[in-house]
C-alpha positions, 0 to 999 in steps of 0.5 A: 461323852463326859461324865454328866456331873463333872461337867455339870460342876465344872461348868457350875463353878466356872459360870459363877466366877464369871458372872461375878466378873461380870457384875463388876464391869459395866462393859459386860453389862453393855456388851449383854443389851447388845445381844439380839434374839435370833429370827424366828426364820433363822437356820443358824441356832444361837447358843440360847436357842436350843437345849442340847441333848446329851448323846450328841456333840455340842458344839459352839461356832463364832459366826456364820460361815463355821456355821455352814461348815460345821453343820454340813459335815456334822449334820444330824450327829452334833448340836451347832450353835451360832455365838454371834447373833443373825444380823450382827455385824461379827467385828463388833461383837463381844461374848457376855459372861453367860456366853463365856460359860457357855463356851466352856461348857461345849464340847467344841469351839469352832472360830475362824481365826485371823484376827476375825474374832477378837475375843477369841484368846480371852474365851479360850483362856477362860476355858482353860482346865475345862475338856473344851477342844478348840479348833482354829479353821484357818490354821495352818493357811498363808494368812496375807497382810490386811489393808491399813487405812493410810495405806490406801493411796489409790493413785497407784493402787493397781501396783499397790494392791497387787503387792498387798495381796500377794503378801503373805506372813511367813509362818505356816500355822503359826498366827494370832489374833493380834493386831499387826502394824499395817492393819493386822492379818486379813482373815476373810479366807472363807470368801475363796472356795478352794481356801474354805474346802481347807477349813472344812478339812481342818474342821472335819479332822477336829469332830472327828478326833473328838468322836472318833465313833463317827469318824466316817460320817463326819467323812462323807458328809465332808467329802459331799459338801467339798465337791459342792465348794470344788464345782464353785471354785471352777465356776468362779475360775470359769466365769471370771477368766476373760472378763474385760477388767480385772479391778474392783472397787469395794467399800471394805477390805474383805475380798483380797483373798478371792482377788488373789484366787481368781487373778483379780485385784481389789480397790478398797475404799477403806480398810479391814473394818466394814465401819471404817469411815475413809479420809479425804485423802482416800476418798480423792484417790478413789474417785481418781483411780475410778475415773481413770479407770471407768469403773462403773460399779462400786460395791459395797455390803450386807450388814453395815451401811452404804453411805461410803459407796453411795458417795463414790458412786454419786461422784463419778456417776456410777451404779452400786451393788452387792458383793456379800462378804458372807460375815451373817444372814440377814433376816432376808438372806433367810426368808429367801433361804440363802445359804453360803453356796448361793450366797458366792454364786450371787458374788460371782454373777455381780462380779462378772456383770462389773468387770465385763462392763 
């Protein structure tokens, strides 16, 4: 481990700048009223919840999932922390000054990548010249092309939408968190088990450099969480191999890579963004490609509001459902102690009552 005054100097020095930063900019001063406490019920500890002790690895995560993972294959040998509060909507959130220190402070940095944290390069810029080790799940996966609003021309969608999730960036490794031309990249990989067992490997190889003492641990809890993700993805292939339709109709653009996995196709209503209200114009397509389709459910998710589904489904006489893009808890998912894996297993089974209606 380091040296306990270097580090208490470093992050002392750096917390001090940043606050000052902070004090200048009413941003911060907005984005710190933002933060909410975590449950009482939460099994996700946010950074202010715990004091970490010094024999074992801190390690800072960005949102619910990198959670799940790196928790599952550290266990009891690190302190995990969630940045993003329970219950907060992971596209809107923005580190305050003593986040950013925090961060810098950690041994470790765990974020998805893609494009999911937008704050990301900032913090890491930030951290530079700290021992932070920083560690990107995603790297290294075919990160595929999100879907832009105007792109959503659902009279064609089924051509469409094919096209679109197949689509991939042609370097390996190689993206970042900007914005590309046609609603950025789709970071949303975690929602397919055999792309998560990837960013549980990459996760595990980076505790386990950082600690090689522990190397072996970190392997066998990896290897015993990735058989549980290996029996989901063949659940999900099983239960999804014959239904009757392949489409669906979803609120938010989060679910492209689990369409591709498992040979469906995804509708969306709008785009990357679970806020993004639709134009008229898509809203017409919708309800157009749903009618001529019989589609009789339309999903929608946890953590923003319904209305945009609601509305769909009002029109064409169809139900709405659940289909969780897994992005947080909410306060129920904890009281119920609901976790990824039962959490995907409730996607699965909506899924397989939509398409075989």
């Amino acid at each position: 481990m380091l040296s306990f005054k270097i580090r208490h100097l470093a992050v002392l020095s750096l917390a001090l700048t940043l606050i000052a930063a902070g004090c200048s900019s009413n941003n911060t001063a907005n984005n710190a009223g933002s933060k909410a406490p975590a449950s009482s019920g939460s099994t996700e500890p946010t950074a202010a919840d715990t004091d970490v002790k010094a024999d074992k690895l801190d390690i800072k995560v960005s949102f619910y999932p990198m959670y799940e993972f790196t928790k599952n294959i550290a266990g009891d040998l690190a302190d995990v922390e969630t940045l993003i509060p329970a219950g907060v909507e992971p596209h809107d959130w923005e580190p305050t000054a003593q986040d950013m220190a925090e961060i810098s402070a950690a041994d470790i940095l765990v974020y998805n990548g893609a494009g999911m944290e937008g704050w990301a390069q900032q913090v890491i810029g930030s951290a530079s010249g700290t021992p932070l080790i920083v560690v990107e799940a995603s790297k290294g996966l075919n990160i595929m092309e999100g879907v832009e609003e105007e792109e959503a021309d659902h009279t064609g969608a089924e051509d469409d939408h094919a096209h679109e999730e197949g689509e991939h960036t042609d370097e390996q490794g190689g993206h970042t968190d900007e914005g590309h031309d046609h609603g950025g990249l789709d970071p949303h990989v975690w929602l397919a088990p055999s792309l998560a067992i990837k960013e549980v490997q990459t996760i595990t190889a980076a505790l386990s450099a950082a600690s090689p003492e522990n190397a072996s641990t970190f392997k066998s809890n990896s290897d015993a969480y990735i058989a549980k993700l290996e029996q989901l993805d063949r659940d999900f292939k099983e239960g999804l191999k014959d239904t009757k339709r392949k489409d669906f109709i979803t609120q938010h653009a989060a679910f492209g890579y689990l369409a591709k996995e498992y040979g469906l196709t995804q509708v969306p209503i709008a785009g990357l963004s679970p806020e993004q209200e639709p134009s008229a114009a898509q809203m017409a397509g919708i309800v157009e490609f749903a009618k001529a389709h019989d589609v009789k459910t339309i999903f929608f998710e946890t953590l923003v509001s319904s209305s945009v589904a609601d509305t769909v489904a009002r029109e064409i006489g169809a139900k709405t459902a659940v289909l969780n893009p897994i992005e947080g808890l909410t306060d129920e998912d904890r009281s119920s102690n609901l976790d990824y894996l039962s959490i995907m297993r409730k996607n699965l089974e909506a899924l397989k009552t939509a398409l075989n209606e």
